[in-house]
BALOBA-1460 file (C-alpha; in Angstrom, 3 decimals):
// residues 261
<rec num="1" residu="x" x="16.804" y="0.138" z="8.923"/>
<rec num="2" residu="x" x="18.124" y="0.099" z="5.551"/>
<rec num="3" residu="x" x="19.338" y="3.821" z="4.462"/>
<rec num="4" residu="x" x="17.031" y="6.468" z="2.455"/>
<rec num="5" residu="x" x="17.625" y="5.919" z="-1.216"/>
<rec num="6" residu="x" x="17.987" y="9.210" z="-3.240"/>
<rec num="7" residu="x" x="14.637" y="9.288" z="-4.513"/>
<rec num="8" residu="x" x="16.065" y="11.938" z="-7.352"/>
<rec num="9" residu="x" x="17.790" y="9.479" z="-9.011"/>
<rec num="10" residu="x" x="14.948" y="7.044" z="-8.900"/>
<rec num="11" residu="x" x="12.222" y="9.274" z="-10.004"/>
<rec num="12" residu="x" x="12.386" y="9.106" z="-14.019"/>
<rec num="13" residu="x" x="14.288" y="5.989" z="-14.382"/>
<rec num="14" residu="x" x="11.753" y="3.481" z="-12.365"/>
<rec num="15" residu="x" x="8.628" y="2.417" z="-12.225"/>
<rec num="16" residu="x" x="7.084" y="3.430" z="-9.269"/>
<rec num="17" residu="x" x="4.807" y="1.004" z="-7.227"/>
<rec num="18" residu="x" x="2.868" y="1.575" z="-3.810"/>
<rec num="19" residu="x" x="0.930" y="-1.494" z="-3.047"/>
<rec num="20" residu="x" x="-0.921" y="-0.748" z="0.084"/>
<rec num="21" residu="x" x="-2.140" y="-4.027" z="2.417"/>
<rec num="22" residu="x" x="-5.341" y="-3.033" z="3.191"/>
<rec num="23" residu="x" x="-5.639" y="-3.284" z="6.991"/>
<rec num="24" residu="x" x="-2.481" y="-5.303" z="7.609"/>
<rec num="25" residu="x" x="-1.568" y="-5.516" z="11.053"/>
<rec num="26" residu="x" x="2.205" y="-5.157" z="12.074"/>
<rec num="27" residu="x" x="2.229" y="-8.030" z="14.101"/>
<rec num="28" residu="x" x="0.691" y="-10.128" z="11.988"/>
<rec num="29" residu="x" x="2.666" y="-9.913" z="9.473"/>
<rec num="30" residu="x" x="5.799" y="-10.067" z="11.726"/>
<rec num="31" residu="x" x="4.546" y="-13.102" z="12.931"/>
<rec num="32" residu="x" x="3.989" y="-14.404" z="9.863"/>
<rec num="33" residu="x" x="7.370" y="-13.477" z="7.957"/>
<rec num="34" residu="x" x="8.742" y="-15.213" z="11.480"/>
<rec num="35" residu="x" x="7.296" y="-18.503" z="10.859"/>
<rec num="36" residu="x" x="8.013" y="-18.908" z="6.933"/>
<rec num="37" residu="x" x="4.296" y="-18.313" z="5.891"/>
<rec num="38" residu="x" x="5.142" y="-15.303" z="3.493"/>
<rec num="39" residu="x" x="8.096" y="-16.499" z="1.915"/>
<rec num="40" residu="x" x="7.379" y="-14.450" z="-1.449"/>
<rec num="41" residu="x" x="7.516" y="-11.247" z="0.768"/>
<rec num="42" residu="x" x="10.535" y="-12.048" z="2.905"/>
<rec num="43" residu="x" x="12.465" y="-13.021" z="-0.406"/>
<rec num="44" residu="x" x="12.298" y="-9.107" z="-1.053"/>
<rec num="45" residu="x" x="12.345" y="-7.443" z="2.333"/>
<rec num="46" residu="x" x="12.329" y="-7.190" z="6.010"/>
<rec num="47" residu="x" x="8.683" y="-5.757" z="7.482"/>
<rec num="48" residu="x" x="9.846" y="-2.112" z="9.312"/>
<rec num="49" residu="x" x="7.997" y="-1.160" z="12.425"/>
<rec num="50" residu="x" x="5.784" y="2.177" z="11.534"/>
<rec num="51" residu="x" x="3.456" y="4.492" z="12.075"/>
<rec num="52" residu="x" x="0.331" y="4.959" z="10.075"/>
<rec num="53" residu="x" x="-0.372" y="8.774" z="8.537"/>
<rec num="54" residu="x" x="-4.444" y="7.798" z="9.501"/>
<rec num="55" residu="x" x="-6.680" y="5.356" z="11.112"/>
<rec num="56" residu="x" x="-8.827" y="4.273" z="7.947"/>
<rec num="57" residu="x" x="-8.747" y="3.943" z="4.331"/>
<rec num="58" residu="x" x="-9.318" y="7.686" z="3.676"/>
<rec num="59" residu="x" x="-7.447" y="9.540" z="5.585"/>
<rec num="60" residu="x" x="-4.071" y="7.459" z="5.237"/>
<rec num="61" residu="x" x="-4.429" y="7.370" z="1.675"/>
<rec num="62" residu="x" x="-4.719" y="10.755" z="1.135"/>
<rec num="63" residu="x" x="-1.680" y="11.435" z="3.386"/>
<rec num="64" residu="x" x="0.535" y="8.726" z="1.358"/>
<rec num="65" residu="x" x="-0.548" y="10.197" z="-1.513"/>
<rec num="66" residu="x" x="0.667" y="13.865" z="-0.321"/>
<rec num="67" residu="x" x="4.084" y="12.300" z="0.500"/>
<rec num="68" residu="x" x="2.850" y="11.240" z="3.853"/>
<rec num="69" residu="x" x="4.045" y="7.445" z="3.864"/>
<rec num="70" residu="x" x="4.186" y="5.775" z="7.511"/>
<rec num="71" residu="x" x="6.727" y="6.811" z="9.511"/>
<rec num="72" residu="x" x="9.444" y="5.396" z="11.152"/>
<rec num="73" residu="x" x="8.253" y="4.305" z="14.705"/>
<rec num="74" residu="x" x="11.419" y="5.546" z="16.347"/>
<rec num="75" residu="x" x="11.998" y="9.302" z="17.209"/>
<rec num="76" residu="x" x="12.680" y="11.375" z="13.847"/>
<rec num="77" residu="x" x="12.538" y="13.590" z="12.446"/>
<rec num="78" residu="x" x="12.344" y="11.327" z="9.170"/>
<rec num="79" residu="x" x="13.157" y="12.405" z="5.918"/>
<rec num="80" residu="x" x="10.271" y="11.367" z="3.188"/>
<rec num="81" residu="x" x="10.862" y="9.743" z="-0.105"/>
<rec num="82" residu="x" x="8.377" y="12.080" z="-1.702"/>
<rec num="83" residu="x" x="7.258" y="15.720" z="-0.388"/>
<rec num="84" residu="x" x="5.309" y="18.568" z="-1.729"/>
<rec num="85" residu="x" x="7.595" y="21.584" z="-2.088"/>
<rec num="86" residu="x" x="6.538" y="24.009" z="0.523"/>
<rec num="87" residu="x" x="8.659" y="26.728" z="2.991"/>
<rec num="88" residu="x" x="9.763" y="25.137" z="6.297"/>
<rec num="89" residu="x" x="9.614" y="21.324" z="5.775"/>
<rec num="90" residu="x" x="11.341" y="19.744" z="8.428"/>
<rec num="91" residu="x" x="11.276" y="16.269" z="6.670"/>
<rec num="92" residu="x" x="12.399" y="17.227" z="3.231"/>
<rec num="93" residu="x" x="15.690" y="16.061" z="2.830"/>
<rec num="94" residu="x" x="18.616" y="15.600" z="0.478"/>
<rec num="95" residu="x" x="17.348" y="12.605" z="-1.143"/>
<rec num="96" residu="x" x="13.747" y="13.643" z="-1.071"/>
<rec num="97" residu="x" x="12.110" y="14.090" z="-4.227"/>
<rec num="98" residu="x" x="9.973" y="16.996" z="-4.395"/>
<rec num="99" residu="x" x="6.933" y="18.548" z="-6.468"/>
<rec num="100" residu="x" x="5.227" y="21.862" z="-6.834"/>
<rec num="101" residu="x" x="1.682" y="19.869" z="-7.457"/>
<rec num="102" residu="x" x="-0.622" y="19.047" z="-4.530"/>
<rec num="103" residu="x" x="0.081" y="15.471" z="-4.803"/>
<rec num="104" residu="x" x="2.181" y="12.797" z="-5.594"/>
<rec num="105" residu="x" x="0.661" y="11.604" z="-9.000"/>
<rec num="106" residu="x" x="-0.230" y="15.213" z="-10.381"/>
<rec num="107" residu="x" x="3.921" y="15.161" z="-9.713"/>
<rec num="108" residu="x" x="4.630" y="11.984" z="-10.933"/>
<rec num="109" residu="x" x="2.317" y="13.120" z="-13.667"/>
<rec num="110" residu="x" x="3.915" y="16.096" z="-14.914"/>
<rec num="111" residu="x" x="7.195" y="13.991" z="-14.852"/>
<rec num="112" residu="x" x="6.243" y="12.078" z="-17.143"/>
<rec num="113" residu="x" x="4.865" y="9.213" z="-15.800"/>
<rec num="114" residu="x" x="1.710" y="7.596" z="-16.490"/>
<rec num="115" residu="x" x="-0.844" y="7.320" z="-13.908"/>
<rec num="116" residu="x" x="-2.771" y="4.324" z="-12.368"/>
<rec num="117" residu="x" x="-5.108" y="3.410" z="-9.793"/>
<rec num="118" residu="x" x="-6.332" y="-0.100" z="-9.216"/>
<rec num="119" residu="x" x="-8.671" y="-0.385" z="-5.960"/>
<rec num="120" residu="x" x="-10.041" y="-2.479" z="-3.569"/>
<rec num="121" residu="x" x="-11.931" y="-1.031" z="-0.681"/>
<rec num="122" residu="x" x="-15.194" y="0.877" z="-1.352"/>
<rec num="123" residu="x" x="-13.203" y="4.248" z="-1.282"/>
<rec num="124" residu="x" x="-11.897" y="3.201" z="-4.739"/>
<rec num="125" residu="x" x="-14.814" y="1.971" z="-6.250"/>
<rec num="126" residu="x" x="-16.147" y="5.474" z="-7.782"/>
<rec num="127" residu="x" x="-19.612" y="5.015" z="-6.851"/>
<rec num="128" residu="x" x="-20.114" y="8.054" z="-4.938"/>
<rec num="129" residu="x" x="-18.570" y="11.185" z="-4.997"/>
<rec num="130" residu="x" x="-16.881" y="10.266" z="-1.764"/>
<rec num="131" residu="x" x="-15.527" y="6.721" z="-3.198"/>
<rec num="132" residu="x" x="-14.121" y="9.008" z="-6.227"/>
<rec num="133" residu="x" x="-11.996" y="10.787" z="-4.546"/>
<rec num="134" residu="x" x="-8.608" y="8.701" z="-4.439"/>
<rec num="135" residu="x" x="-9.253" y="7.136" z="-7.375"/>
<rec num="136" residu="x" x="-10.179" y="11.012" z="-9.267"/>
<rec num="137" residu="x" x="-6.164" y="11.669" z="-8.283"/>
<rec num="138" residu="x" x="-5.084" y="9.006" z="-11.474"/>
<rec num="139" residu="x" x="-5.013" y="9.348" z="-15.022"/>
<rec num="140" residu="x" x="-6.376" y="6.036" z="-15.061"/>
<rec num="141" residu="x" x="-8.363" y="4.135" z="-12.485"/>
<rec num="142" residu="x" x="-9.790" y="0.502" z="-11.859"/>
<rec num="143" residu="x" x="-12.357" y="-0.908" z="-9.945"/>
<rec num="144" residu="x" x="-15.181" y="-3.654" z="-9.948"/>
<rec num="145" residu="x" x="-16.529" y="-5.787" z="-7.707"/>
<rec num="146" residu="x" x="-14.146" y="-8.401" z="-8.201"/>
<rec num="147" residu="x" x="-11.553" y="-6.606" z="-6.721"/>
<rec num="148" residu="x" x="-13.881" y="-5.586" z="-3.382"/>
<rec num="149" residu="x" x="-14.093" y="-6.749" z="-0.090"/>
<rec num="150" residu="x" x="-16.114" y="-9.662" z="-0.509"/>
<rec num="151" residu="x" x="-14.074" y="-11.331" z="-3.312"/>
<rec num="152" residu="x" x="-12.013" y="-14.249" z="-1.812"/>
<rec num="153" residu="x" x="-9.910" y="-14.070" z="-5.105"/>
<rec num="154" residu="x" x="-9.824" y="-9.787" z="-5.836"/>
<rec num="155" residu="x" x="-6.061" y="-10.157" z="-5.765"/>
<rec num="156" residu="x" x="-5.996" y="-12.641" z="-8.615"/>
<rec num="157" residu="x" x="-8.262" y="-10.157" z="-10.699"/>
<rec num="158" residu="x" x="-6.894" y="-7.126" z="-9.695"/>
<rec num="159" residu="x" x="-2.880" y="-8.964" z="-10.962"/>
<rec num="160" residu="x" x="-4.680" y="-9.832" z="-14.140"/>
<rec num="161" residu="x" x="-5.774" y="-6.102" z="-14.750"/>
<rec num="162" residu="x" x="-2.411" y="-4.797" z="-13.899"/>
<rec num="163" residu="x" x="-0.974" y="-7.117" z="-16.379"/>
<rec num="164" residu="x" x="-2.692" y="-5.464" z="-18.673"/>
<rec num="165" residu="x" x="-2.407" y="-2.053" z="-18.315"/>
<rec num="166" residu="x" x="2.067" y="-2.648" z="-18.009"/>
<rec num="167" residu="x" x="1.085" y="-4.178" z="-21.248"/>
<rec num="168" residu="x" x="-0.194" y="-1.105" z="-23.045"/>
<rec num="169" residu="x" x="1.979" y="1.392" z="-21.370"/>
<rec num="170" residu="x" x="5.111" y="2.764" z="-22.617"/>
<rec num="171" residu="x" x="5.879" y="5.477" z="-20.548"/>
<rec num="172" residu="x" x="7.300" y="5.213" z="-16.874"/>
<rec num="173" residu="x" x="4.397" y="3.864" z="-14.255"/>
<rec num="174" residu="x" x="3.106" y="4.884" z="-11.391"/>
<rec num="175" residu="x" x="0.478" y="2.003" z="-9.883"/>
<rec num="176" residu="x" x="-1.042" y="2.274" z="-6.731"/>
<rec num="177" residu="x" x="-2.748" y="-1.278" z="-5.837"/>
<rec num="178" residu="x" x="-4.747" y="-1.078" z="-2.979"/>
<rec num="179" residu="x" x="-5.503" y="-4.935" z="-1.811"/>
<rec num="180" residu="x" x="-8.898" y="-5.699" z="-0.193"/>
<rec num="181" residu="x" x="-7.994" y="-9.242" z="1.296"/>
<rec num="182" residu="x" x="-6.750" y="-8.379" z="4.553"/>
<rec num="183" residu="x" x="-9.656" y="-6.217" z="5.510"/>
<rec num="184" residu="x" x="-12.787" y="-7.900" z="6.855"/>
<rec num="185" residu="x" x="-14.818" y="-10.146" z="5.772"/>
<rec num="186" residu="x" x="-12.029" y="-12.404" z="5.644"/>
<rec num="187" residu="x" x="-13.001" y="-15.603" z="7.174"/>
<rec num="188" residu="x" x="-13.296" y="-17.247" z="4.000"/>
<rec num="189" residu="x" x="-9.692" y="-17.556" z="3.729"/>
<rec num="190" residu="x" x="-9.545" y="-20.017" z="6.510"/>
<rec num="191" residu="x" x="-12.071" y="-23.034" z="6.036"/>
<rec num="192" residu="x" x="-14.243" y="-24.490" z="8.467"/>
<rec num="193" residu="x" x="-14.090" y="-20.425" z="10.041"/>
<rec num="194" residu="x" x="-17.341" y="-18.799" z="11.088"/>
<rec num="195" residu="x" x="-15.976" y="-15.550" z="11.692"/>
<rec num="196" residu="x" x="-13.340" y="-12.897" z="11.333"/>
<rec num="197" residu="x" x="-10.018" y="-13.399" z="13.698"/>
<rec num="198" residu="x" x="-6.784" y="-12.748" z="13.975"/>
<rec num="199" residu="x" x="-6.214" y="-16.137" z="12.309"/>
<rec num="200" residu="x" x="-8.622" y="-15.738" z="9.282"/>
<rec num="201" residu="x" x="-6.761" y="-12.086" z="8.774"/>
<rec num="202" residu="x" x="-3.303" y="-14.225" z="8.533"/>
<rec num="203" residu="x" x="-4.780" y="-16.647" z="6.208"/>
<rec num="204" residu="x" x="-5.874" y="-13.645" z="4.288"/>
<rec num="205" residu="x" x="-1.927" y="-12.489" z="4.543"/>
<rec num="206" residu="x" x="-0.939" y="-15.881" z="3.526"/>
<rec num="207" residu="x" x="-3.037" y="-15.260" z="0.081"/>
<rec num="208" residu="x" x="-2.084" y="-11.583" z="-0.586"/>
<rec num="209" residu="x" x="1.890" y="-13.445" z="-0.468"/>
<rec num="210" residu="x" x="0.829" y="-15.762" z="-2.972"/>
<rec num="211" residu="x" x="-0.518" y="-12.553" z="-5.242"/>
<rec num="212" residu="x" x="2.719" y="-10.339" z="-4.079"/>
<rec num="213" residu="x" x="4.966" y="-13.074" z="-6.280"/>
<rec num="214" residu="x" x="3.221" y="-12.906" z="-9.286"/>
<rec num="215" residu="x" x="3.283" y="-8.944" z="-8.671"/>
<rec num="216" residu="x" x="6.831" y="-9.395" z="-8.401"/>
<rec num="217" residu="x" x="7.771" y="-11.336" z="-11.529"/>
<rec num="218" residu="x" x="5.222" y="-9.142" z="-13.296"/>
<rec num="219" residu="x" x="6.743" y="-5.790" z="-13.045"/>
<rec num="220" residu="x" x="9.102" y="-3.892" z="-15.470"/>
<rec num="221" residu="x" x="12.960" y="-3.561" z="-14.701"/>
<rec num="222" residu="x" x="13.419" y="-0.867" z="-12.535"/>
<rec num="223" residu="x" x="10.891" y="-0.706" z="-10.248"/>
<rec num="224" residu="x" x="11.068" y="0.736" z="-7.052"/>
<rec num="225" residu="x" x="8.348" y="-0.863" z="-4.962"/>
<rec num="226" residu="x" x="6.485" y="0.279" z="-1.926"/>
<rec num="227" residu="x" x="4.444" y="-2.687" z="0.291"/>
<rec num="228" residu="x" x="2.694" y="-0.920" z="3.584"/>
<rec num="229" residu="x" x="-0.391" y="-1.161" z="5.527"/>
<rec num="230" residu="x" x="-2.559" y="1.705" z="5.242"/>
<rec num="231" residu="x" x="-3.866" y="1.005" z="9.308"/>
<rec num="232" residu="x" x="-4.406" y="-2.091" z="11.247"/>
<rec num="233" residu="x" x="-7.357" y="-2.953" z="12.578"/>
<rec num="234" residu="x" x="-8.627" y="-5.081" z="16.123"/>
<rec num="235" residu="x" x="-10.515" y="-7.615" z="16.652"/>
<rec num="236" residu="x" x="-11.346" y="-7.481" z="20.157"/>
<rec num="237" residu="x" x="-8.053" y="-5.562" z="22.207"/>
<rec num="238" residu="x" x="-8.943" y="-3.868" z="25.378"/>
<rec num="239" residu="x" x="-12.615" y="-4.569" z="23.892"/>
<rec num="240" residu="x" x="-11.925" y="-2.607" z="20.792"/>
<rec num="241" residu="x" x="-13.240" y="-3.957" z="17.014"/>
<rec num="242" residu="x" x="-12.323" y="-2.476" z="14.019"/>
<rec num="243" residu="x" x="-10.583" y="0.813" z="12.774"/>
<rec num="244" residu="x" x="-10.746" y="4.313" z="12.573"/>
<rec num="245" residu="x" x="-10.183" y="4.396" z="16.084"/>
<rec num="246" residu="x" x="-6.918" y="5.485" z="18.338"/>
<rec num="247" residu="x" x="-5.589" y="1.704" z="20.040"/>
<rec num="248" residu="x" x="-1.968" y="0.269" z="19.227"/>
<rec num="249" residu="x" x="-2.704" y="-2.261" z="16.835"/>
<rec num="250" residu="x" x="-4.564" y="0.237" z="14.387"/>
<rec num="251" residu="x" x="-1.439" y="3.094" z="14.425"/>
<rec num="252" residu="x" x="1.121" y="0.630" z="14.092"/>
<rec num="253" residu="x" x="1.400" y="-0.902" z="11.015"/>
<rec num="254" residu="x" x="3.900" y="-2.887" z="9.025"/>
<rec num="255" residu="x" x="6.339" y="-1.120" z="5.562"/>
<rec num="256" residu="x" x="8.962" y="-2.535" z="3.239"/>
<rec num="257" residu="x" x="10.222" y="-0.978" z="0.515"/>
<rec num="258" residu="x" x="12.516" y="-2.528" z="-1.957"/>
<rec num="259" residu="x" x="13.957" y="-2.075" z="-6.050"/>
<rec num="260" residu="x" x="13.355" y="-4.486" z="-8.865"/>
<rec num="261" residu="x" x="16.358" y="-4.194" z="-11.009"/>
């Protein structure tokens, strides 16, 4: 594992991107990088073994967004790249970059940095209080339905969107992009596929790659760039289906982190 960069000397001088995989299961993608099938990915980073700070969209969103990013699956303690300024933090370190707001944008925020949410999953798509929530966090947020679940090409329109907003924005950036593709339905990514598998949720990987390179060559010099899973999710393990439930292959979850100079 690659050392902790000082996150003080990032802070103010990058952009700041966290790009979370909606869904993305560690082994998956391991496999993947393995077999040369996300080469845009690879060409910036190694996939770390973590932890996920929740089970579902919700939860582990909110704790990345309080500083919370997966951890380390190793024995820690870990120091964070981001933390909340409060008495007795065991995992606020040297190169930690702290904040006296409640969360990481209302910190980023009143650094300077401009604000900006572009989502995927219904907990982005402001219409409910509920699905307001994450998104309510940003000075500016995105959503329609062709960047939801049920879009075979959201990535594509959620790129084009971002392409617009780093062309109207001066100031440093702070973009979350939260990426539908990997969570299900995804069968549509493999033809002749009738239902959701672990191979239809790879095909869906092998798009998001595709998208992640024209993220790449997209972004403003510096950038310091966060690519996680949020959870994973099963499709059938010990008889288990979905998320927001306790089994390996939900808490585990792949990270890579990595600076656009």
């Amino acid at each position: 594992m690659n050392p902790m960069p000082d996150m003080n000397a990032i802070v103010g001088t990058h952009d700041i991107v966290l790009v979370t995989l909606d869904t993305l299961r560690h082994d998956v993608a391991v496999r993947l990088a393995a077999q040369g099938r996300t080469p845009r990915m690879a060409e910036r980073f190694a996939w770390q073994e973590r932890h996920a700070p929740g089970n579902f969209t919700f939860a582990s969103h909110m704790a990345m967004l309080a500083g919370f990013l997966p951890t380390p699956a190793g024995p820690g303690p870990h120091p964070r790249l981001f933390a909340g300024a409060f008495p007795g933090s065991e995992t606020t370190a040297q190169g930690t970059w702290t904040y006296e707001q409640a969360d990481l944008p209302a910190g980023l925020a009143a650094a300077g940095y401009h604000t900006v949410c572009v989502g995927g999953v219904g907990f982005f798509n402001r219409l409910t209080p509920l699905g307001s929530v994450l998104p309510g966090m940003f000075a500016e947020s995105h959503w329609e339905p062709g960047f939801g679940v049920t879009a075979p090409d959201g990535l594509d329109n959620q790129l084009t969107r971002i392409a617009e907003v780093l062309a109207r924005t001066p100031e440093r950036l702070f973009l979350l992009l939260n990426v539908a593709s990997l969570h299900q339905p995804n069968h549509f990514y493999l033809p002749g596929a009738s239902g959701d598998s672990l191979e239809t949720h790879a095909a869906a990987l092998e798009y998001v790659d595709a998208g992640m390179g024209r993220l790449f060559a997209m972004l403003r010099r510096p950038s310091f760039v966060i690519v996680c899973s949020d959870h994973g999710t099963a499709y059938g393990e010990d008889g288990y289906v979905g998320h927001r439930l306790g089994h390996e292959v939900v808490w585990t979850v792949p990270y890579g982190e990595f600076v656009i100079a």
